[in-house]
N, CA, C and O atoms as a GROMACS GRO file, in nm:
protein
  476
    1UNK      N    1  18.767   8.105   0.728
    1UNK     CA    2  18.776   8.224   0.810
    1UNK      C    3  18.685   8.207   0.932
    1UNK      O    4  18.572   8.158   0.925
    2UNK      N    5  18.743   8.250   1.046
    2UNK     CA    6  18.666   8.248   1.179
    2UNK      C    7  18.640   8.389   1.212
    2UNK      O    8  18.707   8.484   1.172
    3UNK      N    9  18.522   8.395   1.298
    3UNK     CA   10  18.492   8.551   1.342
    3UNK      C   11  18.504   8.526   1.504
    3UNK      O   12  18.514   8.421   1.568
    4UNK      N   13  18.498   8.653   1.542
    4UNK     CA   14  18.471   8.677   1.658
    4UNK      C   15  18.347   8.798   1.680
    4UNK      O   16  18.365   8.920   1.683
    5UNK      N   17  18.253   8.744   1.690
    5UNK     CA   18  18.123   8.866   1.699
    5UNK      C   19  18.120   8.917   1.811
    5UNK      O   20  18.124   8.886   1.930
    6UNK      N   21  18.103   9.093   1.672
    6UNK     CA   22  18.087   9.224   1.751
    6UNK      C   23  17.974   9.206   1.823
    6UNK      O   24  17.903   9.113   1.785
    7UNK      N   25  17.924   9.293   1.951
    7UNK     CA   26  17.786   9.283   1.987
    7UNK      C   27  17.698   9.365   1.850
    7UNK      O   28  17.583   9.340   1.813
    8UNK      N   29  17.764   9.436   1.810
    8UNK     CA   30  17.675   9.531   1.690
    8UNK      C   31  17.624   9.414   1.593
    8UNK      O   32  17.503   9.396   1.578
    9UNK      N   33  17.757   9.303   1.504
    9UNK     CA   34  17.734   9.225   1.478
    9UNK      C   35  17.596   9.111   1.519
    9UNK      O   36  17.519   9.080   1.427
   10UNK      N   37  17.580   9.071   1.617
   10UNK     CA   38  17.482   9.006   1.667
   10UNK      C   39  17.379   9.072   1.643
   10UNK      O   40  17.312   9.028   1.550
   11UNK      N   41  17.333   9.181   1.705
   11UNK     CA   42  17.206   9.250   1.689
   11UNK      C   43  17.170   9.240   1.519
   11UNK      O   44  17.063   9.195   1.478
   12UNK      N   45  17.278   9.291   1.429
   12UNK     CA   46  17.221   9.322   1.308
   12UNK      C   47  17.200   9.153   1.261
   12UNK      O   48  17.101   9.136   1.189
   13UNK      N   49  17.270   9.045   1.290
   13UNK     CA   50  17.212   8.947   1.239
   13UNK      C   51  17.044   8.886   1.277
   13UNK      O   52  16.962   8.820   1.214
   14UNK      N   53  17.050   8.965   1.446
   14UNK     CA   54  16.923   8.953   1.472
   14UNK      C   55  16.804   9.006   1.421
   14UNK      O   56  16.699   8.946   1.397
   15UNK      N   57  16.832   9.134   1.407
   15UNK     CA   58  16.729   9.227   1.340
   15UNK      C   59  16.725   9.157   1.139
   15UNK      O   60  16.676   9.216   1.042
   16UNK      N   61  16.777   9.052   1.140
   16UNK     CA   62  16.773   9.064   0.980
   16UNK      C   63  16.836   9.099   0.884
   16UNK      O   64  16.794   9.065   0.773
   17UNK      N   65  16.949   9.175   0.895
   17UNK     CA   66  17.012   9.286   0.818
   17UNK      C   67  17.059   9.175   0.713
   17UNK      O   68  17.114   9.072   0.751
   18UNK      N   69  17.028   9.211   0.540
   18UNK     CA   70  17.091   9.128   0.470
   18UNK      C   71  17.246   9.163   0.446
   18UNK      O   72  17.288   9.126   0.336
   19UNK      N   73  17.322   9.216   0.514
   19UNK     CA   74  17.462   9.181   0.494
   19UNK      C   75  17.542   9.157   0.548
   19UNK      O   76  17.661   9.174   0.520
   20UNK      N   77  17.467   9.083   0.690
   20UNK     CA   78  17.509   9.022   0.754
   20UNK      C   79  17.424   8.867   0.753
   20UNK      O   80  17.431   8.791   0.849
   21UNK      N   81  17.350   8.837   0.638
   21UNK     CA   82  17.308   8.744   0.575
   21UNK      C   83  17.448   8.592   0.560
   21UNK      O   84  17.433   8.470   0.576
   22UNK      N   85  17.553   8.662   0.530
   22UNK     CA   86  17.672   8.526   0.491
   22UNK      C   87  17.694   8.451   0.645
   22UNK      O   88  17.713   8.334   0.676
   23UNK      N   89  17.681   8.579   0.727
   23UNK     CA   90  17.768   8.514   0.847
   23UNK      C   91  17.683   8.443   0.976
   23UNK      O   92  17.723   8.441   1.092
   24UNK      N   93  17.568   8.390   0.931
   24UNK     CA   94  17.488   8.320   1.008
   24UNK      C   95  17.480   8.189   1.033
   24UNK      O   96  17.400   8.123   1.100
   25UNK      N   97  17.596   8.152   0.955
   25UNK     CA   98  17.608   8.001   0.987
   25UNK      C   99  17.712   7.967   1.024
   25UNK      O  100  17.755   7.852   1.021
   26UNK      N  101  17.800   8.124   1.090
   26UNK     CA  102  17.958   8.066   1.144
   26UNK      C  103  17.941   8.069   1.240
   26UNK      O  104  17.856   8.142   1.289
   27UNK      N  105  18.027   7.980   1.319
   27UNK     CA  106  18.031   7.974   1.482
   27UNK      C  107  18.033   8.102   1.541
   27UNK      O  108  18.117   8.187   1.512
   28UNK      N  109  17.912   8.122   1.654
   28UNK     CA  110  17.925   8.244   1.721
   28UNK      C  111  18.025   8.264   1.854
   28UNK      O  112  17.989   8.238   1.969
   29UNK      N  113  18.149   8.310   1.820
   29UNK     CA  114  18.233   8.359   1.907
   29UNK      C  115  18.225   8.481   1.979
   29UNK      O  116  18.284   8.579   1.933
   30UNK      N  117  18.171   8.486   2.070
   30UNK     CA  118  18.167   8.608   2.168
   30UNK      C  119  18.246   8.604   2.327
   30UNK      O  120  18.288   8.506   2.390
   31UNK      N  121  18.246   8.712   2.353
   31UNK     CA  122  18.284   8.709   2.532
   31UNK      C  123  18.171   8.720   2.623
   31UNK      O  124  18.059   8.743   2.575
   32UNK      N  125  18.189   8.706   2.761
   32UNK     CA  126  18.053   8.712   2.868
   32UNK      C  127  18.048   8.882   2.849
   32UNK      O  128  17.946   8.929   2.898
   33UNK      N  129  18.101   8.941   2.813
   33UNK     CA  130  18.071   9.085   2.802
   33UNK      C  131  17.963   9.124   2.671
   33UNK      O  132  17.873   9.206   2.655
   34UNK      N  133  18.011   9.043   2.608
   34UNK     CA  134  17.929   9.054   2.514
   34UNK      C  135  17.739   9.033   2.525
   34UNK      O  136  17.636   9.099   2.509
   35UNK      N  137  17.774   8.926   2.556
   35UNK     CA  138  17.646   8.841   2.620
   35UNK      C  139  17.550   8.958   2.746
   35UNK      O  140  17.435   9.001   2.752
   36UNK      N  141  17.648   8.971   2.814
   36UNK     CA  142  17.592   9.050   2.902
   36UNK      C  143  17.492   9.232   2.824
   36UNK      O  144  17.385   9.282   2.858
   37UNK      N  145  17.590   9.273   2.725
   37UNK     CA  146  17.541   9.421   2.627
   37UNK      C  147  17.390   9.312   2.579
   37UNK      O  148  17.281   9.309   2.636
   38UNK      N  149  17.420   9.260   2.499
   38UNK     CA  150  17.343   9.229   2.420
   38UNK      C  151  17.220   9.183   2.508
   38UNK      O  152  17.127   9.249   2.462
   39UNK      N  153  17.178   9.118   2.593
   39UNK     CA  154  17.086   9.090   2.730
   39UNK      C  155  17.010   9.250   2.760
   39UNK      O  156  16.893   9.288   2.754
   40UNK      N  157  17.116   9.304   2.788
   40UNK     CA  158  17.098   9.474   2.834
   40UNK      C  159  17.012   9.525   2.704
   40UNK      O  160  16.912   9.596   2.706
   41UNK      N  161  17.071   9.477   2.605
   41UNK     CA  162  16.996   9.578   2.480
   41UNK      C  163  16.818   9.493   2.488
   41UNK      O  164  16.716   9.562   2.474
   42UNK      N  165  16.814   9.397   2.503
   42UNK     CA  166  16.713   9.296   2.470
   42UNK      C  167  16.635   9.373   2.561
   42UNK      O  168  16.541   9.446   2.530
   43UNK      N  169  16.688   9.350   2.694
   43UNK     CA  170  16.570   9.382   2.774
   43UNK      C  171  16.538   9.542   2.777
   43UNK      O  172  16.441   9.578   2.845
   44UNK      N  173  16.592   9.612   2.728
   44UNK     CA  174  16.543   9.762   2.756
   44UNK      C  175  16.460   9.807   2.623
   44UNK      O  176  16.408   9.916   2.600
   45UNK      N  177  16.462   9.671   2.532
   45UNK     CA  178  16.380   9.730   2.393
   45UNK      C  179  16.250   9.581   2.391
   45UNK      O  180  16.153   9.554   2.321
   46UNK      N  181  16.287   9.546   2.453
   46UNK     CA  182  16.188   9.422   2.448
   46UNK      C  183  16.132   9.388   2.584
   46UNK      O  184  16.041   9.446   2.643
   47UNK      N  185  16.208   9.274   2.627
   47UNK     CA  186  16.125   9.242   2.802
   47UNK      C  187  16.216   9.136   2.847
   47UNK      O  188  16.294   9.065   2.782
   48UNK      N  189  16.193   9.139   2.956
   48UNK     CA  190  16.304   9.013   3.002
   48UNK      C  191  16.271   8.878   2.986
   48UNK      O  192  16.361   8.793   2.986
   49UNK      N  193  16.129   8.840   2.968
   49UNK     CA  194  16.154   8.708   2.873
   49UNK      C  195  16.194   8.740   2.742
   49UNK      O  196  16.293   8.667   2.738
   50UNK      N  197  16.193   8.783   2.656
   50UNK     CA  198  16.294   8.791   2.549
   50UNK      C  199  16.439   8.801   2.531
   50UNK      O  200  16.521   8.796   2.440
   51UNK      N  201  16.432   8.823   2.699
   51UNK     CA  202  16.622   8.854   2.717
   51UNK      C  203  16.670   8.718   2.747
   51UNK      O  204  16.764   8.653   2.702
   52UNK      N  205  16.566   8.691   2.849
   52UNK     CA  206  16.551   8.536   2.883
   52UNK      C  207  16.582   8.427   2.751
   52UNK      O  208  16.689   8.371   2.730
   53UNK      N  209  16.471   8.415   2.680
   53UNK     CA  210  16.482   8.367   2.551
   53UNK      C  211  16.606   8.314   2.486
   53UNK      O  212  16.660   8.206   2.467
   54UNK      N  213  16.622   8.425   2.463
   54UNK     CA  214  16.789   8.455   2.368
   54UNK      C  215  16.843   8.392   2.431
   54UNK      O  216  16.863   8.281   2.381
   55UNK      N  217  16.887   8.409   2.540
   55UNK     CA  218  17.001   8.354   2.593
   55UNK      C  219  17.000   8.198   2.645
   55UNK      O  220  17.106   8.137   2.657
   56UNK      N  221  16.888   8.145   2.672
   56UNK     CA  222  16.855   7.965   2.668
   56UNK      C  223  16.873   7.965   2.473
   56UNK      O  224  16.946   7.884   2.417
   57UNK      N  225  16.834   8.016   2.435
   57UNK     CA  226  16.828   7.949   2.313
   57UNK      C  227  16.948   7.998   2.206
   57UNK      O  228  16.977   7.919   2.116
   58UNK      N  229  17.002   8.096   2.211
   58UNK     CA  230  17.119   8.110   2.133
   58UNK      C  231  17.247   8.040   2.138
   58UNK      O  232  17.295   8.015   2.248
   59UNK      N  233  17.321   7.998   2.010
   59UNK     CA  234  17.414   7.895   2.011
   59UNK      C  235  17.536   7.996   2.025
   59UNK      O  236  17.513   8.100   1.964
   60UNK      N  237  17.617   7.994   2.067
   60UNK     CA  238  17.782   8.014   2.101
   60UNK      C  239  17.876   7.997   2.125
   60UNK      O  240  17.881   7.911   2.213
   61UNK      N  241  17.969   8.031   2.095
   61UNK     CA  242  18.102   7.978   2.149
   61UNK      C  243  18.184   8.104   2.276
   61UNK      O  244  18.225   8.212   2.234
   62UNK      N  245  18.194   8.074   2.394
   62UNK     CA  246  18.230   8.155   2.487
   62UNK      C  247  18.358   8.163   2.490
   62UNK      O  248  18.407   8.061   2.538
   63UNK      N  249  18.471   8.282   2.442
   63UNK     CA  250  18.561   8.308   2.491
   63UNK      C  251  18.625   8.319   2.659
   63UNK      O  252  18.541   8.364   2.738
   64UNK      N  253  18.722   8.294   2.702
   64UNK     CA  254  18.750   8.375   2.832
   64UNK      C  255  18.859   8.462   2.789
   64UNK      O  256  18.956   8.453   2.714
   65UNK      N  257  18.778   8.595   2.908
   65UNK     CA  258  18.869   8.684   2.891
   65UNK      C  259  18.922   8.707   3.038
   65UNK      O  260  18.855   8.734   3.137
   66UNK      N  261  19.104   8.685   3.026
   66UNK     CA  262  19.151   8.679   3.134
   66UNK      C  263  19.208   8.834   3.185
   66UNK      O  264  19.193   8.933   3.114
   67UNK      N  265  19.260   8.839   3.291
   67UNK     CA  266  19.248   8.986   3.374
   67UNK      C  267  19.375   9.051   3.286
   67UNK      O  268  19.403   9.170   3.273
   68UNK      N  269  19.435   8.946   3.235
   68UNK     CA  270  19.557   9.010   3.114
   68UNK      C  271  19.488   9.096   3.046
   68UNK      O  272  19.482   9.218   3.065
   69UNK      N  273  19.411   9.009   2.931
   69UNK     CA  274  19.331   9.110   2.839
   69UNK      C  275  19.231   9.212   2.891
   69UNK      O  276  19.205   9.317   2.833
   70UNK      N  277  19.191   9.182   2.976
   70UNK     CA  278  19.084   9.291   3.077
   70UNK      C  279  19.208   9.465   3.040
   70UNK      O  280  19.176   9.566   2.977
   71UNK      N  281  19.343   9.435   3.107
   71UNK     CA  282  19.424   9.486   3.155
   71UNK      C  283  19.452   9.622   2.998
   71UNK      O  284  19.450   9.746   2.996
   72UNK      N  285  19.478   9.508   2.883
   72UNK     CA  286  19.495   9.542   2.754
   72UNK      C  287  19.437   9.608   2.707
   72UNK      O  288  19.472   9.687   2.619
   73UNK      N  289  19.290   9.588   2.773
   73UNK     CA  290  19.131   9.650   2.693
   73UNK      C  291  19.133   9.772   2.697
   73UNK      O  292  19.128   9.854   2.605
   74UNK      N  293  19.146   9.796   2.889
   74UNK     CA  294  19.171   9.912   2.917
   74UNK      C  295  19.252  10.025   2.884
   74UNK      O  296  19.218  10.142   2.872
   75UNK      N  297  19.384   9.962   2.867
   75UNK     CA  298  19.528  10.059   2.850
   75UNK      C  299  19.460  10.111   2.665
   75UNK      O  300  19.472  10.226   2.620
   76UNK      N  301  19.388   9.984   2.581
   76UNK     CA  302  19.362  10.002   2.453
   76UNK      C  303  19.256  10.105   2.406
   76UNK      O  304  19.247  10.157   2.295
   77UNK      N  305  19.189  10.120   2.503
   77UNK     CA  306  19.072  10.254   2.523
   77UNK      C  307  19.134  10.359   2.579
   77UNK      O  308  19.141  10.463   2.514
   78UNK      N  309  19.167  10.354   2.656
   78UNK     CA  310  19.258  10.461   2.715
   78UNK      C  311  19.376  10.573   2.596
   78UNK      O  312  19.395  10.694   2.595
   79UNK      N  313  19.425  10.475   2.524
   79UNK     CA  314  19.537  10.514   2.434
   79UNK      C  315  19.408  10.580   2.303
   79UNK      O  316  19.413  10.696   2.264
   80UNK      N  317  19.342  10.518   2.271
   80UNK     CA  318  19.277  10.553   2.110
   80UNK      C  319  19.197  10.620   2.175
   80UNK      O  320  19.100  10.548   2.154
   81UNK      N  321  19.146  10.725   2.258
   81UNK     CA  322  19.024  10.789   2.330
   81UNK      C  323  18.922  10.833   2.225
   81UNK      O  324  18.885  10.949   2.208
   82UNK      N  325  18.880  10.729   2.158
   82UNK     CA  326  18.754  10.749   2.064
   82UNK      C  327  18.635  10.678   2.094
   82UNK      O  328  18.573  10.638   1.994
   83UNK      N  329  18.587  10.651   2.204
   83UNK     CA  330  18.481  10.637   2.300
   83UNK      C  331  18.433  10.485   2.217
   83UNK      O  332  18.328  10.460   2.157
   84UNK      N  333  18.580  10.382   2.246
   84UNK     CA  334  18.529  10.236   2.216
   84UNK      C  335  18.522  10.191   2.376
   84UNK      O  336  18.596  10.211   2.473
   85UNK      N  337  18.402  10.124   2.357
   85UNK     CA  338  18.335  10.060   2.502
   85UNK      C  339  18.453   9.954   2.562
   85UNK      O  340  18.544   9.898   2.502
   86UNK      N  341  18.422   9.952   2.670
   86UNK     CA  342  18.502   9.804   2.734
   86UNK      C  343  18.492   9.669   2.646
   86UNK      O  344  18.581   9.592   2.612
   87UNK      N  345  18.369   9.666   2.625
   87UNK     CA  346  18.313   9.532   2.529
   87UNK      C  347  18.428   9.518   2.420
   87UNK      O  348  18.517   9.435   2.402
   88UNK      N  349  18.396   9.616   2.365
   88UNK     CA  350  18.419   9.631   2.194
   88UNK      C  351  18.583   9.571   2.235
   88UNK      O  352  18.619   9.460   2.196
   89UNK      N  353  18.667   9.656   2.313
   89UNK     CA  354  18.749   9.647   2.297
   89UNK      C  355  18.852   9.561   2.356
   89UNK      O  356  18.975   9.558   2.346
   90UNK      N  357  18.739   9.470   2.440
   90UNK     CA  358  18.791   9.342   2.495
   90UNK      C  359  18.781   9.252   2.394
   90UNK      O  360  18.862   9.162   2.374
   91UNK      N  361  18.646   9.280   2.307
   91UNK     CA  362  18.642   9.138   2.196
   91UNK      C  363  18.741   9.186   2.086
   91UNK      O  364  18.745   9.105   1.993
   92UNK      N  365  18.814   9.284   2.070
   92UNK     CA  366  18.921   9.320   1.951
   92UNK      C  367  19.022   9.269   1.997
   92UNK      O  368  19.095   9.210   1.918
   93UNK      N  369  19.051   9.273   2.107
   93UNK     CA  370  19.189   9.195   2.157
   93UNK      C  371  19.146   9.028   2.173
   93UNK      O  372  19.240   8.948   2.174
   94UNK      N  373  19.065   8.997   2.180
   94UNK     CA  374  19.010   8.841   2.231
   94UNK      C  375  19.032   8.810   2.089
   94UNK      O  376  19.094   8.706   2.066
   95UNK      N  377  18.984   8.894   1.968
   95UNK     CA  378  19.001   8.871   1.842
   95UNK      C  379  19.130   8.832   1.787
   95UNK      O  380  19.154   8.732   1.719
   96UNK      N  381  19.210   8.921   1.823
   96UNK     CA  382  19.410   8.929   1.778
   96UNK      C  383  19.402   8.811   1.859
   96UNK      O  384  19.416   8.708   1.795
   97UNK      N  385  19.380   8.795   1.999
   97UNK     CA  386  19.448   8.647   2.053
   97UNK      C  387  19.429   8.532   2.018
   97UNK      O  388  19.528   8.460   2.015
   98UNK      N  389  19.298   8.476   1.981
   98UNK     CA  390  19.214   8.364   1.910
   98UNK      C  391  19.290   8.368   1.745
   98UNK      O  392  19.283   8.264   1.680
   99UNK      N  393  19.356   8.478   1.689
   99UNK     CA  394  19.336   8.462   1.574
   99UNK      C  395  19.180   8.431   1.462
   99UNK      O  396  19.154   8.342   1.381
  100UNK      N  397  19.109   8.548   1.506
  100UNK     CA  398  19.001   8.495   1.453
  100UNK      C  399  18.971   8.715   1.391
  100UNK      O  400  19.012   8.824   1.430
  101UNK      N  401  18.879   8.663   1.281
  101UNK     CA  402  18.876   8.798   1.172
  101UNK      C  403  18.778   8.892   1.330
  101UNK      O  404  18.712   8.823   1.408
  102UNK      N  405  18.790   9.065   1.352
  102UNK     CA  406  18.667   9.078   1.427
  102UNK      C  407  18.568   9.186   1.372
  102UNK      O  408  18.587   9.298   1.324
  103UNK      N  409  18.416   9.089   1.404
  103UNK     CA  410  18.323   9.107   1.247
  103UNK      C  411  18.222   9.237   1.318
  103UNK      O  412  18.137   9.220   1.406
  104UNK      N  413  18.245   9.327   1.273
  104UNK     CA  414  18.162   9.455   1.349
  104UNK      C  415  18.116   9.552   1.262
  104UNK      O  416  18.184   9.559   1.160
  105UNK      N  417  18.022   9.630   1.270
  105UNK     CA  418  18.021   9.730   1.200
  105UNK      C  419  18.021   9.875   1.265
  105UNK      O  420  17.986   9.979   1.209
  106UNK      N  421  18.065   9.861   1.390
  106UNK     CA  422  18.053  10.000   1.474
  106UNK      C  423  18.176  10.108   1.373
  106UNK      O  424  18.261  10.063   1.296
  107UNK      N  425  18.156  10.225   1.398
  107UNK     CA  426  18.262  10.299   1.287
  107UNK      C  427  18.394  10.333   1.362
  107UNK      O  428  18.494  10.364   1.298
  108UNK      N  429  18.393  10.330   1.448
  108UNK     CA  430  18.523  10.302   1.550
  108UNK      C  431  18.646  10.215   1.504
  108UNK      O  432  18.757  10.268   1.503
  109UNK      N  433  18.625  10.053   1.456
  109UNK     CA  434  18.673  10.001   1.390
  109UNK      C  435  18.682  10.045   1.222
  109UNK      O  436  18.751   9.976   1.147
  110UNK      N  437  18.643  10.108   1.194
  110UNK     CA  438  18.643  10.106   1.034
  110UNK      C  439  18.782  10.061   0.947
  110UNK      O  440  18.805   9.989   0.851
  111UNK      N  441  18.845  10.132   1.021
  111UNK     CA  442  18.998  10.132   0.898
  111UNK      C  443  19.107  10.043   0.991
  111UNK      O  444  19.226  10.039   0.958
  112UNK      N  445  19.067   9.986   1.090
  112UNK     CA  446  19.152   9.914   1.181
  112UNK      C  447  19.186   9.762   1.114
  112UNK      O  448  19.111   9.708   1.033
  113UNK      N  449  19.308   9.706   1.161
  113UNK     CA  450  19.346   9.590   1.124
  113UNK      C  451  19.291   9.495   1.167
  113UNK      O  452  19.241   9.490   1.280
  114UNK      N  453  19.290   9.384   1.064
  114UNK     CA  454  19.144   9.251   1.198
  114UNK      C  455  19.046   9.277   1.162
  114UNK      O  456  18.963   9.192   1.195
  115UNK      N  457  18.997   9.376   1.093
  115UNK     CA  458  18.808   9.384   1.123
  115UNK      C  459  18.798   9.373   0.965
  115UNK      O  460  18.876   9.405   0.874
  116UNK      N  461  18.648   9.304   0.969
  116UNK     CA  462  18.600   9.285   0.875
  116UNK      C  463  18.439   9.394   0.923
  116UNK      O  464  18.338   9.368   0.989
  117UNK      N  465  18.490   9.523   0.844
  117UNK     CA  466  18.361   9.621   0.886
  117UNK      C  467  18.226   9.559   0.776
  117UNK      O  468  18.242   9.491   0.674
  118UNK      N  469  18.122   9.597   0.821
  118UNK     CA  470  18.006   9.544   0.732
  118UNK      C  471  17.858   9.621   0.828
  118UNK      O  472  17.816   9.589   0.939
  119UNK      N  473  17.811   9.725   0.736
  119UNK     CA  474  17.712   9.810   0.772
  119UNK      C  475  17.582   9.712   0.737
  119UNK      O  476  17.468   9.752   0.756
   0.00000   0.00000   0.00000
């Protein structure tokens, strides 16, 4: 099984969370959107060398997301108006396209197809 990590995902593997304990040794698949939240979260709870940090030193695998799926993200937020971010819902479609599981625990996804939810 392949993932595609949520930004929620990332943080909780960062912070430790043991149940997101299994999935620390799978390839980290994210988008530059992703990268970009997660930077944003770093530096407004930490400092920008720590934002710095992370990002020289974290391993990943970079999706592209083309102006198609950009296009998708949008119309896909737009349609479910349950206040899923641009992010989220660019990496759910980056997810269906890659064929890869998408590993989140935001409650937005909960009962959706594709996701492997995990609090």
């Amino acid at each position: 099984m392949s993932y595609f990590f949520d930004t929620y995902a990332i943080i909780e593997i960062m912070l430790n969370n043991p149940s997101y304990e299994k999935y620390r040794n799978f390839p980290v698949k994210i988008s530059i959107l992703n990268i970009a939240e997660i930077y944003s979260i770093i530096l407004r709870n930490k400092s920008k060398d720590e934002a710095d940090k992370w990002l020289e030193n974290y391993n990943f695998e970079l999706l592209e997301i083309s102006t198609k799926t950009i296009a998708k993200a949008v119309y896909f937020r737009f349609m479910r108006k349950n206040n899923i971010s641009l992010t989220d819902a660019a990496g759910y479609l980056l997810s269906l396209e890659n064929n890869l599981k998408f590993l989140t625990g935001d409650r937005q996804f909960k009962d959706m197809p594709n996701v492997e939810f995990v609090k």
